[in-house]
C-alpha positions in Angstrom: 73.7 212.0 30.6 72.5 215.2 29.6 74.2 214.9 26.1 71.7 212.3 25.3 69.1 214.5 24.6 69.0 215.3 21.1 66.7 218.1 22.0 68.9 219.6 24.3 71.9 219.5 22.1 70.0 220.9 19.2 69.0 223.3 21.7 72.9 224.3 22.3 73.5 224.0 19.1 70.7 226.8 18.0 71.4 229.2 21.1 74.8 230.0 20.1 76.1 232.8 17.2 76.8 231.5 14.0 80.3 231.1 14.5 79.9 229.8 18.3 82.1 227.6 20.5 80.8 225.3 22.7 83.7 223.8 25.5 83.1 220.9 27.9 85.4 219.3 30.3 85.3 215.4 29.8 86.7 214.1 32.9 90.2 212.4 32.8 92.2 212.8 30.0 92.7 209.0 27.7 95.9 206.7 28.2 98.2 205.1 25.5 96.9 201.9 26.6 92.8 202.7 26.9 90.9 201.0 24.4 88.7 202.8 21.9 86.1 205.6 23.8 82.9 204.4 22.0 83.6 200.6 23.8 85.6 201.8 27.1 84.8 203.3 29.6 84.4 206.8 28.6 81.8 205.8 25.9 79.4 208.7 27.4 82.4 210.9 25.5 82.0 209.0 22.2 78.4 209.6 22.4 78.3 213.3 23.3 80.5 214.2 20.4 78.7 212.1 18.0 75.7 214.0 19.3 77.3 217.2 19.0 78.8 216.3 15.3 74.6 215.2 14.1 73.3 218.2 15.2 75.9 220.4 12.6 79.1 221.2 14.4 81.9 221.5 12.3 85.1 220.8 13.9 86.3 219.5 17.5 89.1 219.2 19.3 90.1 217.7 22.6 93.1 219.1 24.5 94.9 217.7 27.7 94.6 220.5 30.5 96.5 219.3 33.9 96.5 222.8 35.5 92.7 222.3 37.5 95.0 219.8 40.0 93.0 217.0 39.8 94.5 213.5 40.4 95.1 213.5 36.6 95.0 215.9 33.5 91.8 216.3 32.1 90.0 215.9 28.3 88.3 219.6 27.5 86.1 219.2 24.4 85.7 222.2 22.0 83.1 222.1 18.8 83.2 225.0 16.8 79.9 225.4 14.8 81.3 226.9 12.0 85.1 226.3 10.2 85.6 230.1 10.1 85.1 230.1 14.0 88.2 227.2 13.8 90.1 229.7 12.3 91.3 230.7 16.0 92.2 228.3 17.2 95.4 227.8 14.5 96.3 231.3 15.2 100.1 231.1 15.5 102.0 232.1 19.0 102.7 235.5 18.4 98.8 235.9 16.8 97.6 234.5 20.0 99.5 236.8 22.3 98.8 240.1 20.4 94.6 238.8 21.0 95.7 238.5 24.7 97.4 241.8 24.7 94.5 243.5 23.2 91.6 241.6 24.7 92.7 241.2 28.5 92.6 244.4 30.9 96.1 244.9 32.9 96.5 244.4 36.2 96.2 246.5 39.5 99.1 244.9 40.6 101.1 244.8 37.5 101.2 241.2 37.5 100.3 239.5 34.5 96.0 238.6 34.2 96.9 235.0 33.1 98.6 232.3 35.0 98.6 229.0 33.1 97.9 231.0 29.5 99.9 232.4 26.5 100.4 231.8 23.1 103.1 228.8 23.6 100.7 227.0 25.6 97.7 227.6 23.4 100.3 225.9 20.4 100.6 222.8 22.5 97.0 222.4 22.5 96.8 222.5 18.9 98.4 219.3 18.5 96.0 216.3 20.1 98.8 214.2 22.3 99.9 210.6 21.4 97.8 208.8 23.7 94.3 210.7 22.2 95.4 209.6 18.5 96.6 206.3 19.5 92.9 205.7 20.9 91.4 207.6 18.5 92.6 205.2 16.2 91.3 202.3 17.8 87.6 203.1 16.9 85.8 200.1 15.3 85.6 201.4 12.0 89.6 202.6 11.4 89.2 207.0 10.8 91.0 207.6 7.7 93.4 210.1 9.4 94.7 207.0 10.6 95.3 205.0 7.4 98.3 208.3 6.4 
């Protein structure tokens, strides 16, 4: 895959700001029951975030997003290359829907610009879901998050 190359990922790494984001959809979203990603069969995941992580990203996080109306939700990666660009994506629900309100031009229609978007939902994707720590757990080496 593409995110093998180490010179294209330092290449995506250097073309963005200093506090960039970087979001990629993964394909289908993990189950309880899926073994650890660096052995199963979404291992090309495991890889590209390692890659992304070598290269100097500081933080990721994987949401659930079932709204495209695929035959299942899917995994969307986002690597923030700097903590103080993290800082957004903890904003609470009413932070989140003042930045709507002042970033988002209203409608012709009057109808709101966002259908599947506000603050409440941006909250649920804070949080990763069951299934991605239970398989995040599973990893070869145990994470430490999952010793607490």
């Amino acid at each position: 895959s593409l995110y093998k190359d180490n010179q294209f990922v330092e290449a995506l790494f250097q073309g963005l700001s200093e506090e960039g984001v970087f979001v990629a959809q993964l394909g289908e979203t993990d189950g309880i029951h899926d073994p650890a990603v660096e052995t199963g069969p979404f291992k090309d995941k495991a890889h590209m975030m390692e890659s992304l992580k070598s290269v100097g990203f500081q933080s990721m996080h994987i949401y659930d997003e079932g709204h495209p109306h695929f035959e299942a939700p899917w995994n969307i990666l986002v690597a923030f290359k700097s903590h103080k660009s993290r800082a957004s994506w903890y904003k609470t629900s009413a932070e989140i829907e003042i930045e709507i309100h002042r970033r988002l031009h209203r409608t012709k229609s009057g109808k709101p610009p966002l259908l599947y978007f506000d603050g409440s939902t941006m909250m649920n994707y804070q949080m990763p879901t069951k299934a991605q720590e239970t398989v995040y757990c599973r990893r070869e080496v145990t994470p430490w998050e999952c010793d607490v």
